[in-house]
C-alpha positions as CSV (number, residue, x, y, z in Angstrom):
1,X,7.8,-42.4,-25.0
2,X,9.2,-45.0,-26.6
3,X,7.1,-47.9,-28.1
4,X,7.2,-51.3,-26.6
5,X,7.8,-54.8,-28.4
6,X,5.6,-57.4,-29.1
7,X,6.9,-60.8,-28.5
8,X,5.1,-63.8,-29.8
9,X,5.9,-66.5,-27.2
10,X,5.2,-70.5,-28.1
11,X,4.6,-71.9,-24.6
12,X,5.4,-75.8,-26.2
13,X,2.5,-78.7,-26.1
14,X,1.0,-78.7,-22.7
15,X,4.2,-80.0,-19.8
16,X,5.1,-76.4,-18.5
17,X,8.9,-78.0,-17.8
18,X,8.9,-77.5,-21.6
19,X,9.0,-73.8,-21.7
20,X,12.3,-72.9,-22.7
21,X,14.4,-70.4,-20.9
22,X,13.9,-67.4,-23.0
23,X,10.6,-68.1,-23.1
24,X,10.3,-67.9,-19.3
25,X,12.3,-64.6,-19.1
26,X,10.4,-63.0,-21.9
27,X,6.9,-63.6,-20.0
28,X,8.5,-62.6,-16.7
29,X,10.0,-59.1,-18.0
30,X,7.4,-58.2,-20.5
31,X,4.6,-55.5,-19.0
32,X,1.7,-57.4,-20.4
33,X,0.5,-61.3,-21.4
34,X,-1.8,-61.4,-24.4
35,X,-3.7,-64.4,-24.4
36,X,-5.8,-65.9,-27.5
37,X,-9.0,-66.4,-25.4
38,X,-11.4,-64.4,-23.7
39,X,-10.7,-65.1,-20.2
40,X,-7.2,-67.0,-18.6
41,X,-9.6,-70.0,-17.0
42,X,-10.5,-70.7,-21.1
43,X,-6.9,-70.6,-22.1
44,X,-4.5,-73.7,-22.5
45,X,-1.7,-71.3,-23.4
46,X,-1.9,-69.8,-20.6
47,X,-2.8,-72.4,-17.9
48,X,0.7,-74.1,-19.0
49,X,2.6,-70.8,-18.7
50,X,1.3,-70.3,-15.1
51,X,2.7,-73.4,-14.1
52,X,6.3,-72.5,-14.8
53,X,5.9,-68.7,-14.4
54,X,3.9,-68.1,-11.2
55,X,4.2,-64.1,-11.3
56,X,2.1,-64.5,-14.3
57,X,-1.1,-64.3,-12.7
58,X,-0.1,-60.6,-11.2
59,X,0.8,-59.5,-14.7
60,X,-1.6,-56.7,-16.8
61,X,-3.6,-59.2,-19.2
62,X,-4.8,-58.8,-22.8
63,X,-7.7,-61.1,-23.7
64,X,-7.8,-61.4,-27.1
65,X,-10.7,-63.6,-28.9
66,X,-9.6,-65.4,-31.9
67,X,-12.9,-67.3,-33.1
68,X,-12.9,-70.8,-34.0
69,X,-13.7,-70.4,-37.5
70,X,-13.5,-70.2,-41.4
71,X,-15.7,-67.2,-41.9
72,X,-12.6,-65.4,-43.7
73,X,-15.0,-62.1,-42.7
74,X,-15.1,-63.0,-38.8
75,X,-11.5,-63.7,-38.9
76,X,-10.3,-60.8,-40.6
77,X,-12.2,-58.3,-38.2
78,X,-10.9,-59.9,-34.9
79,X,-7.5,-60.3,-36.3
80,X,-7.8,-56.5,-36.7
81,X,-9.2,-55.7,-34.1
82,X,-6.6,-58.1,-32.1
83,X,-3.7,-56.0,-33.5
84,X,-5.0,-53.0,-32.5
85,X,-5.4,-53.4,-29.0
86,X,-2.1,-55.2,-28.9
87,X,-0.7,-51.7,-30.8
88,X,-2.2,-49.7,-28.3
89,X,-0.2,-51.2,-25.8
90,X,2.9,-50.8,-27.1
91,X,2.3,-47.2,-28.3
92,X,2.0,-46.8,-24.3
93,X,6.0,-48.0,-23.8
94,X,4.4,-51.8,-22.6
95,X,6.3,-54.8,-23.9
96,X,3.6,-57.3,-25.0
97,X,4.2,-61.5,-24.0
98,X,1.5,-63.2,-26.3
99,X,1.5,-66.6,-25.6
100,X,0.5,-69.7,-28.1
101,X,1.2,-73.1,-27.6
102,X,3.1,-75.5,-29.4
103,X,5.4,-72.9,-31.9
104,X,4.4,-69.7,-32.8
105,X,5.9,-70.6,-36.6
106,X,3.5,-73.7,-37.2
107,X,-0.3,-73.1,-37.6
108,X,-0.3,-70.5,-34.8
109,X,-3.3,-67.9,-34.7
110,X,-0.6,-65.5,-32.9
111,X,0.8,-64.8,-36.6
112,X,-2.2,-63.0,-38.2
113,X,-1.7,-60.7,-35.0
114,X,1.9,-60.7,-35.8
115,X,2.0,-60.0,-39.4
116,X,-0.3,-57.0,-39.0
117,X,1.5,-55.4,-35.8
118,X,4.8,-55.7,-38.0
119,X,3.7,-54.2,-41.2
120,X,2.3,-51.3,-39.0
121,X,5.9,-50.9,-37.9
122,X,6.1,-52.3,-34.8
123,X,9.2,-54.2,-32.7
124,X,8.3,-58.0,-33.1
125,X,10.6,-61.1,-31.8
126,X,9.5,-64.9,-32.1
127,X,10.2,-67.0,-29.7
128,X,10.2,-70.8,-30.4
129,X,8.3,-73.0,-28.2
130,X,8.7,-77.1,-28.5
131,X,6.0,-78.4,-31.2
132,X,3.2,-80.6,-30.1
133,X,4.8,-83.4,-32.8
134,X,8.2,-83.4,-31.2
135,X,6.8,-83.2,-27.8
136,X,4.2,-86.4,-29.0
137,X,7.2,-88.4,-30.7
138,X,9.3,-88.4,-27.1
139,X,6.3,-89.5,-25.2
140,X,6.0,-92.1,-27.6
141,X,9.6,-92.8,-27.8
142,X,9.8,-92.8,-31.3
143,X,11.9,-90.8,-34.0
144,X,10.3,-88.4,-37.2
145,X,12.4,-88.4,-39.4
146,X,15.5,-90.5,-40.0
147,X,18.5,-91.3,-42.8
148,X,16.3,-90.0,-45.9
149,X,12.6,-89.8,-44.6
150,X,10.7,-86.2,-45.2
151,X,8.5,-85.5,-42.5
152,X,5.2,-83.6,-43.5
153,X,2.9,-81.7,-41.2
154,X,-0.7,-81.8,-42.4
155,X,-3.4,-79.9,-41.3
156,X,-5.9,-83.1,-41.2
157,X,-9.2,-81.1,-41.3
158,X,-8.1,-80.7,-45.2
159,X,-8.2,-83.8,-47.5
160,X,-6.0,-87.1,-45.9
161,X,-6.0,-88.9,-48.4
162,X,-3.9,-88.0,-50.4
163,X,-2.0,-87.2,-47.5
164,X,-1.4,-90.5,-46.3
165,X,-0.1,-91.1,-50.1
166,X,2.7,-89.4,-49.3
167,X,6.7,-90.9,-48.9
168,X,7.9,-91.0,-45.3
169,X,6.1,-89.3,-42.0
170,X,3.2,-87.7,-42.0
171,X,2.1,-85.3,-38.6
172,X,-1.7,-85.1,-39.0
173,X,-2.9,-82.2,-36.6
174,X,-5.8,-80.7,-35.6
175,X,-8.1,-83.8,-36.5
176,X,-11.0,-82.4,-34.7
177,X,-14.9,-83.6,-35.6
178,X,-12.6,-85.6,-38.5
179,X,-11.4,-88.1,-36.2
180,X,-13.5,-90.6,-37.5
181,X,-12.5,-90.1,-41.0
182,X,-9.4,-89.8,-40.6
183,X,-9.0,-93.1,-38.3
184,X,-10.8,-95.1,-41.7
185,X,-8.4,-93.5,-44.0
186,X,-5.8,-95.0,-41.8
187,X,-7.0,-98.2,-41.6
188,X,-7.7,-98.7,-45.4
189,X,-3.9,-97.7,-45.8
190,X,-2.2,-99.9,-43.7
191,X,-0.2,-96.9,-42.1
192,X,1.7,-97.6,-38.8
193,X,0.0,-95.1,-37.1
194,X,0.1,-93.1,-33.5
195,X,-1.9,-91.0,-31.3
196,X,-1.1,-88.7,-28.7
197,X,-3.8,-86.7,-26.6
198,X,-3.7,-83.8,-24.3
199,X,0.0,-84.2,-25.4
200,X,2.1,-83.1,-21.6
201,X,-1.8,-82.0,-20.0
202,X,-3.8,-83.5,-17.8
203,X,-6.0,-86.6,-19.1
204,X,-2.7,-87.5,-21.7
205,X,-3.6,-90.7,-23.2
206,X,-1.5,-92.9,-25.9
207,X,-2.4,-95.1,-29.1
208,X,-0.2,-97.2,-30.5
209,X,-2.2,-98.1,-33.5
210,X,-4.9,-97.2,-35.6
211,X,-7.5,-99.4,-34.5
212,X,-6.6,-98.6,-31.0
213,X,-7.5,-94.8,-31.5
214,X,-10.5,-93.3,-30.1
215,X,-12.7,-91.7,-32.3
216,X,-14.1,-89.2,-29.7
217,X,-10.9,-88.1,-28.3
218,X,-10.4,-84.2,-28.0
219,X,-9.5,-81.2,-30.2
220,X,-5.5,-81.6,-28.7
221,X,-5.0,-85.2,-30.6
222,X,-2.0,-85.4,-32.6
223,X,-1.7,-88.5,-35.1
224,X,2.4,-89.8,-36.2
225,X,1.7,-91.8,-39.7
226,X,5.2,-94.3,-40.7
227,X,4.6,-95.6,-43.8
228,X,3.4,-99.0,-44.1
229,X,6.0,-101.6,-43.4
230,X,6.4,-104.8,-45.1
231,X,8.3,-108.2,-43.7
């Protein structure tokens, strides 16, 4: 029998109208969804691919548990162990959907699956999904990068800084627990800053500034830094 392929499929930031139309066909023609969560109810990912794939919820399912945490140990033996149940799929002839949001290329767990499926010698394909920055800019109506300006994507959980030090804009994602820090840092640099929350979900809520931005908001709040701007 021949083995299946594993597709790696970025379901974008949380509207479901933002799945793009491969994305949609891939999950509709593949023989199982992998999910990065124990059970489909826990799972953003896949919550927003149900609502622009319906047939998904008759589909075989692969719950894979990808720990929230820095324990390289941990991570390394679920990552494994992730790969190889996805691998035994395919060596059964299934084609494997494993969904992500945002874009499986930008700080997507889905990859450490990935990487080892593909040096074992596996079929892969990426599918792009619309990043959670891009998706936060247009409900903002404002632009990254323009003329000249580098655009850097910062994970914020690690040192901002010297981040915010940087020329042009800056994406800080997956504040977190930080969001308190982080929301000083801005203020003591003068940044034109934005927030988006639940980007495209339910609950979505906007900040225009950095004093407007609510320290408890959730794990899916994405900060747009501009550089300070004078006269």
């Amino acid at each position: 029998m021949n083995r299946g392929t594993l597709y790696g499929v970025g379901v974008g930031s949380g509207d479901p109208e933002l799945l793009t139309m491969k994305a949609v066909r891939v999950i509709r023609e593949a023989d199982v969804v992998a999910i990065p969560a124990e059970t489909p109810e826990s799972c953003v990912a896949y919550r927003i691919a149900a609502g622009a794939v319906g047939e998904i919820s008759r589909k075989e399912l692969l719950c894979v548990a990808m720990p929230m945490t820095k324990d390289r140990a941990l991570l390394e033996k679920s990552h494994d162990e992730g790969a190889r149940r996805v691998m035994a799929c395919l060596d059964a002839g299934k084609n494997v959907a494993f969904l992500t949001l945002g874009d499986v290329a930008v700080y997507s767990t889905y990859l450490y699956i990935h990487k080892r499926v593909a040096a074992a010698g596996y079929e892969t394909e990426l599918v792009s999904g619309i990043p959670s920055f891009c998706a936060a800019a247009a409900v903002l109506g404002i632009g990254l990068a323009e003329t000249k300006e580098p655009l850097h994507i910062i994970p914020a959980t690690y040192g901002v800084e010297e981040a915010l030090e940087l020329p042009g804009t800056k994406v800080l994602m997956k504040s977190g627990k930080k969001l308190g820090a982080v929301k000083e840092a801005l203020l003591r640099s003068g940044c034109e800053a934005y927030m988006v929350e639940n980007c495209g979900m339910e609950g979505q809520r906007v900040f225009r500034s950095a004093e407007e931005i609510d320290e408890s908001a959730g794990y899916y709040s994405l900060l747009i830094v501009k550089e300070e701007h004078h006269g």
